[in-house]
Steps between C-alpha positions, in 0.01 A plus 500: 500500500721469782806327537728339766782734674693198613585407145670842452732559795628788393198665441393390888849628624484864350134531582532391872816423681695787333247790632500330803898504541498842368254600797715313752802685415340792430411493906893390553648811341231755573360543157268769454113434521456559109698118478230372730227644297620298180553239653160421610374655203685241283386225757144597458498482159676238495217334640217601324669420205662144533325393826148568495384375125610146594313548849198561303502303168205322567437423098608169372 
């Protein structure tokens, strides 16, 4: 059963902006390639996770 992310913002912030912003200054102050890594790692599952179920809950 999938529920909506835009009725918890928080849980929306943490799992997308804030690996985003962490990438963005990561690229500022020359962070090493391991930040980069788990950064996309946590976007990725991120996704699976939270985005994809309500993509395909086809079952009323």
């Amino acid at each position: 059963m999938a529920f909506s992310i835009s009725k918890h913002p928080m849980i929306f912030f943490v799992t997308f902006p804030l690996p985003a912003l962490l990438m963005v200054l990561g690229a500022i102050f020359n962070a090493s390639a391991f930040l980069f890594i788990i950064c996309g790692t946590w976007l990725g599952v991120a996704m699976m996770i939270l985005y994809l179920p309500i993509e395909t809950d086809s079952e009323q």
